[in-house]
N, C-alpha and C positions, 0 to 999 in steps of 0.2 A: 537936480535930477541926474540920474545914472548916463552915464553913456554905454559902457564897456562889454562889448559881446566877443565872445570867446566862440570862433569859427572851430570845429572840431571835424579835420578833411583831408585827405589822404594822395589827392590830386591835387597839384601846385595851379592847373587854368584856371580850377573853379575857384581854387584859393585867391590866386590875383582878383578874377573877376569878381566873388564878391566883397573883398577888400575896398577894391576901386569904388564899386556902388557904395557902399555904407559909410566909406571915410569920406564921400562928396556931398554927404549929407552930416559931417559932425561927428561920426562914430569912432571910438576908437574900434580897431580889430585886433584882439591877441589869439594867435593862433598854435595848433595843435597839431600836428601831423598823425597822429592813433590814437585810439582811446585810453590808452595806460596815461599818456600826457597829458591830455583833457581833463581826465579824469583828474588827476593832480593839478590844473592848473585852476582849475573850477574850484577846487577846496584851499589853494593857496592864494590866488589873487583876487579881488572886487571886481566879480561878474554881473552884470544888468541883466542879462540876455546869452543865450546857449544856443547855438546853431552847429545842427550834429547829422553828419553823412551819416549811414546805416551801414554801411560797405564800407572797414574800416581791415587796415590788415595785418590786426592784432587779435581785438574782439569784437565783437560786432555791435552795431553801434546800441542797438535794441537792452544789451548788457550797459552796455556802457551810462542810461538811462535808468538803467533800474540803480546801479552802483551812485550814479551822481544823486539820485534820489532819496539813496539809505543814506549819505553821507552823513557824518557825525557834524557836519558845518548847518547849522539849522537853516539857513535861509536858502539854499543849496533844494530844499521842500517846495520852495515856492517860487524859483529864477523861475522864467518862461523859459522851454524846452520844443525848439524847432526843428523835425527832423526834416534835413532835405537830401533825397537821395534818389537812385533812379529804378528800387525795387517800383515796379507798379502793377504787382499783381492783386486780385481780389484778394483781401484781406492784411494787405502790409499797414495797411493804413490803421485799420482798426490794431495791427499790435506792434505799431510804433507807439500809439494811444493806451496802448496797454501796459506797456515797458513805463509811462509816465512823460511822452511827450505833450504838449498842449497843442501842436498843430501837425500836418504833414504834408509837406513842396513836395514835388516830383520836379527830377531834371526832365529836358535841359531848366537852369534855371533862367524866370522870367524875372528882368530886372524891376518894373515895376510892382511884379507880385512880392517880389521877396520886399521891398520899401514900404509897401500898404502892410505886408505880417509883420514885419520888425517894428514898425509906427504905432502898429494896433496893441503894442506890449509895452514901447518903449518911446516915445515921443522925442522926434529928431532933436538932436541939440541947438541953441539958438549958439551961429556963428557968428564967432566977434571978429 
């Protein structure tokens, strides 16, 4: 079973925090600072899981989702794609879901919510 979720986030707090959260349950975290990097790192390394701010300060992250999505890396079609970001207006959600996320967090983030989404895709790693 996979571990490997590629955090795509433009802020180093949330970056730490949820780093901290998901490597205390098993996770590896490889991390992205914009979407041009993500994007590339998504098509170069063995991704389980995608967790993507929207508010990124290159391209935005809603792009960056549709891009990871065309990707010429086939499975890239079907990684699980979390957007968590602090857009919360009526209708972000529906076109983060439209760009081709499967879920949508609103900051701030809730450490346990973000555990139950990632779990509900990707089953914690048994620590040895």
């Amino acid at each position: 079973m996979g571990k490997n979720v590629l955090y795509i986030e433009d802020n180093p707090d949330n970056m730490v925090l949820v780093q901290r959260a998901l490597e205390s349950r098993g996770y590896i975290l490889l991390k992205a600072e914009n979407g041009e990097k993500g994007i590339s790192m998504a098509e170069s390394e063995d991704v389980d899981l995608i967790l993507l701010d929207i508010n990124l300060p290159d391209i935005d992250g809603y792009e960056v989702a549709r891009r990871i999505r065309a990707s010429a890396k086939p499975a890239l079609a079907y990684t699980p794609l979390i957007a968590i970001t602090a857009n919360a207006l009526k209708g972000d959600a529906e076109k983060a879901l439209t760009a081709g996320c499967d879920l949508y967090m609103s900051k701030p983030i809730n450490i346990r919510e973000l555990w139950a989404r990632v779990e509900s895709f990707l089953p914690a790693p048994i620590k040895s």
